[in-house]
MMTF fields as JSON, N, C-alpha, C and O atoms, coordinates in Angstrom:
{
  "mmtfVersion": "1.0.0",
  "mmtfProducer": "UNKNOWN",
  "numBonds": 207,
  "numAtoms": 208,
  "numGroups": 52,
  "numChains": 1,
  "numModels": 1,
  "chainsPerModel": [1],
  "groupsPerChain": [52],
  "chainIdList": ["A"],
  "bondAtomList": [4, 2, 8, 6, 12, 10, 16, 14, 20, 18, 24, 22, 28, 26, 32, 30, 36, 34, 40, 38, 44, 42, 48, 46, 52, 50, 56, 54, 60, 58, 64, 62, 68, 66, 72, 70, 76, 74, 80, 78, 84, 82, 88, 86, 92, 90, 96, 94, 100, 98, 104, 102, 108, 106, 112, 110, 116, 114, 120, 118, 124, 122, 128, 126, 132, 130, 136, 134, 140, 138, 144, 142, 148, 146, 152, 150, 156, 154, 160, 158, 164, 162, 168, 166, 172, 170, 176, 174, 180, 178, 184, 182, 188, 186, 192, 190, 196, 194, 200, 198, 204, 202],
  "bondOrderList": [1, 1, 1, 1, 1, 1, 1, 1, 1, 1, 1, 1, 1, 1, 1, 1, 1, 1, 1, 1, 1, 1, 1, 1, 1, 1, 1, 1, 1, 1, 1, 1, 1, 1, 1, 1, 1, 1, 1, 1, 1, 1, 1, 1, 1, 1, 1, 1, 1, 1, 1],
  "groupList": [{"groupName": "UNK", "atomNameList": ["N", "CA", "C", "O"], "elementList": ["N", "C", "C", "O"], "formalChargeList": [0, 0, 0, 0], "bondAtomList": [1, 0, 2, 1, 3, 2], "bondOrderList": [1, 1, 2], "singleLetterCode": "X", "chemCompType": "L-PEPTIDE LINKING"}],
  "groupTypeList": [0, 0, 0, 0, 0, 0, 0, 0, 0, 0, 0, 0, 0, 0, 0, 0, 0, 0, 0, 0, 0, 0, 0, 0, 0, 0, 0, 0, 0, 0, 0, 0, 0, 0, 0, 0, 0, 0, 0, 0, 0, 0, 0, 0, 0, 0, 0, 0, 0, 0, 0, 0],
  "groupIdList": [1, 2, 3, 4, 5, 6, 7, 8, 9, 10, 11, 12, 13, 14, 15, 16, 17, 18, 19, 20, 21, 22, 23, 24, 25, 26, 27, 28, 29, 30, 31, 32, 33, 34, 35, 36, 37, 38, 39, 40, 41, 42, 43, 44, 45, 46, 47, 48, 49, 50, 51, 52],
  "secStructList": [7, 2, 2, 2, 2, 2, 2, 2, 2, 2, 2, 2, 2, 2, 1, 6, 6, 6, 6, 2, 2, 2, 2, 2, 2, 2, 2, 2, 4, 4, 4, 4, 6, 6, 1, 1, 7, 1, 6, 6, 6, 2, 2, 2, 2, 2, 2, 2, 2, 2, 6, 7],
  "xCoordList": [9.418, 9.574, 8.364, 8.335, 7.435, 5.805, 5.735, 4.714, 6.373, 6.265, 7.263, 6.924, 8.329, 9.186, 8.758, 9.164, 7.917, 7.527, 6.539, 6.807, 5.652, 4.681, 4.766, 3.925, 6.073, 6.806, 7.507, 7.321, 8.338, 8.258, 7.201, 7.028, 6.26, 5.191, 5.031, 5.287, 4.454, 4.402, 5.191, 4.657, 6.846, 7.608, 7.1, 6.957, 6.927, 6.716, 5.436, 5.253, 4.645, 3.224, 3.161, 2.345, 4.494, 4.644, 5.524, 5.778, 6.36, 6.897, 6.105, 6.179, 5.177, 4.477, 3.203, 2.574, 3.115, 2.289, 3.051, 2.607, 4.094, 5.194, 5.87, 6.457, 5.67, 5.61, 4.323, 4.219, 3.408, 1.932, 2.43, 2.686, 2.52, 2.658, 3.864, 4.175, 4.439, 5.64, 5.093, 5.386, 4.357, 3.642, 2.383, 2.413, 1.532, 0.82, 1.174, 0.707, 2.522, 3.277, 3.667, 3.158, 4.848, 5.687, 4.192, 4.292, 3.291, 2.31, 1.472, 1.436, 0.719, -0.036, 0.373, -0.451, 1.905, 2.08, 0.938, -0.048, 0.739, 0.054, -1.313, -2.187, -1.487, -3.14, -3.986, -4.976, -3.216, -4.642, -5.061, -5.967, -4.652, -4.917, -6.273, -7.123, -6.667, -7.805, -9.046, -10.125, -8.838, -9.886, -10.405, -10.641, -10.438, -10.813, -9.472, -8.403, -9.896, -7.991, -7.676, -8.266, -7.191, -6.712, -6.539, -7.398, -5.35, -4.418, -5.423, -5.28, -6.551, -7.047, -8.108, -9.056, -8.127, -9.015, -7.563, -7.786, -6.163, -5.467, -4.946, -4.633, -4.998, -4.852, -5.944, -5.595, -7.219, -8.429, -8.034, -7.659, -8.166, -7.652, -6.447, -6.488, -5.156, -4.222, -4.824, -4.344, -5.755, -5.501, -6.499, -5.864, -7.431, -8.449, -7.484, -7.737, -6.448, -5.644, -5.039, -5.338, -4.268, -3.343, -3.79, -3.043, -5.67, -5.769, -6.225, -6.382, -6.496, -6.703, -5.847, -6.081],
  "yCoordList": [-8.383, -9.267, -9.158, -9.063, -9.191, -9.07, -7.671, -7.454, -6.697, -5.222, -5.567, -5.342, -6.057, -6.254, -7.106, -6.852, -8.275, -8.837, -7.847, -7.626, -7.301, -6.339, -5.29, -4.878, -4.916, -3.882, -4.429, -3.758, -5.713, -6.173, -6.345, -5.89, -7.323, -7.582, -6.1, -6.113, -4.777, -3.707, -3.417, -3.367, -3.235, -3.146, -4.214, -3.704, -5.424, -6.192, -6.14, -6.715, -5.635, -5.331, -3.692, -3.226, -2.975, -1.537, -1.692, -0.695, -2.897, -3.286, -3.632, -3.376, -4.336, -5.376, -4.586, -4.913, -3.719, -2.559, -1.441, -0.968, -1.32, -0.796, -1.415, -0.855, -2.836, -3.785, -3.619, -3.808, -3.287, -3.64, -2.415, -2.629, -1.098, 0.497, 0.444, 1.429, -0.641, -0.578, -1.544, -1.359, -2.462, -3.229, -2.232, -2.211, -1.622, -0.829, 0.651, 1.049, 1.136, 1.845, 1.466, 1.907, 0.394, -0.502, -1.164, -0.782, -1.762, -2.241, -1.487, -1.601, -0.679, -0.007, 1.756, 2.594, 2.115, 3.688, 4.295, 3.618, 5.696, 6.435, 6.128, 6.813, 5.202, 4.794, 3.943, 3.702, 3.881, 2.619, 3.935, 3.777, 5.292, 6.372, 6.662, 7.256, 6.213, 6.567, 5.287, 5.381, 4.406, 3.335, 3.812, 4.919, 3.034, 2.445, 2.806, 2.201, 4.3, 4.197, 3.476, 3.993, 2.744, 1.508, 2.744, 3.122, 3.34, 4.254, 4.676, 4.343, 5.584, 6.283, 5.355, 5.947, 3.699, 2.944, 2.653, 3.015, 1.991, 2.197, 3.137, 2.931, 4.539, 5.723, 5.994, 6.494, 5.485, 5.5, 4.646, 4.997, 3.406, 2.324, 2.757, 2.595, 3.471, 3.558, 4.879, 5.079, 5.76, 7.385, 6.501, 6.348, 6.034, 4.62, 4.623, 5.432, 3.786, 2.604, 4.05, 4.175, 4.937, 5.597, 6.286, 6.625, 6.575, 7.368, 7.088, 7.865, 5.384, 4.708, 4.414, 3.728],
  "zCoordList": [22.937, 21.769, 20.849, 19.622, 21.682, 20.42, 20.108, 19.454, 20.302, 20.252, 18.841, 17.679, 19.207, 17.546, 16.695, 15.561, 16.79, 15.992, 15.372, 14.192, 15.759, 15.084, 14.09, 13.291, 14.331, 14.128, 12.648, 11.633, 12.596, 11.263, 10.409, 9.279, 11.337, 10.594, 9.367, 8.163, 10.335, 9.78, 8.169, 7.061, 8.606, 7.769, 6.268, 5.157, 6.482, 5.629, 5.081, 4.008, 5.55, 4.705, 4.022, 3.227, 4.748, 3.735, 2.987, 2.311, 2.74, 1.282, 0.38, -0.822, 1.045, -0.037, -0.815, -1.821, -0.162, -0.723, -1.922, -2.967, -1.377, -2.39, -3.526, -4.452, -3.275, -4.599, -5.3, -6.512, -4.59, -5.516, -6.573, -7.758, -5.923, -6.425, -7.476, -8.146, -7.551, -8.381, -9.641, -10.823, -9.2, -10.383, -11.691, -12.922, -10.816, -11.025, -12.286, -13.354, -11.099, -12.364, -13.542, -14.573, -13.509, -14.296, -15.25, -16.416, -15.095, -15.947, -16.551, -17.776, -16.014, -16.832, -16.924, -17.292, -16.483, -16.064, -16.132, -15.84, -16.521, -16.339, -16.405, -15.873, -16.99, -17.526, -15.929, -15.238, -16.08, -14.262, -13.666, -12.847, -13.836, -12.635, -13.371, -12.708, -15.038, -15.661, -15.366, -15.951, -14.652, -14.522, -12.959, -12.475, -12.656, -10.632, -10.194, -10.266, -9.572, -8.787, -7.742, -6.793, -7.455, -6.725, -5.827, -5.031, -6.026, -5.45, -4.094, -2.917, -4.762, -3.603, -2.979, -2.462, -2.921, -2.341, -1.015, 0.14, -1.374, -0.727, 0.446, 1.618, -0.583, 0.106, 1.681, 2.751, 1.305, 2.303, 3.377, 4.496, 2.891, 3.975, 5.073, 6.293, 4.121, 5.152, 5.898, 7.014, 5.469, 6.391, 7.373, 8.417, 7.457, 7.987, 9.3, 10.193, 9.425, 9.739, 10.711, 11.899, 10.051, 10.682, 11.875, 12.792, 11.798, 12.862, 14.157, 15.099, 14.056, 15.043, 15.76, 16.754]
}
């Protein structure tokens, strides 16, 4: 049961990340990739996350 709860949990924090990426596009398209790329502070965190 805590193996599936986790497992949503998961699912629901890689939506909610995919909402951020959809805000990001949709608001500033092409231009936010010219400030502070969020993208590759994200990108770090998850390769971070994945190899532990």
């Amino acid at each position: 049961m805590m193996e599936q709860n986790k497992k949503e949990l998961l699912m629901e924090q890689a939506n909610k990340i995919e909402d951020v990426l959809n805000v990001l596009r949709t608001q500033f398209g092409e231009d936010y990739e010219d400030e502070v790329n969020y993208l590759k502070i994200v990108k770090k965190g998850l390769e971070e996350a994945s190899v532990k």
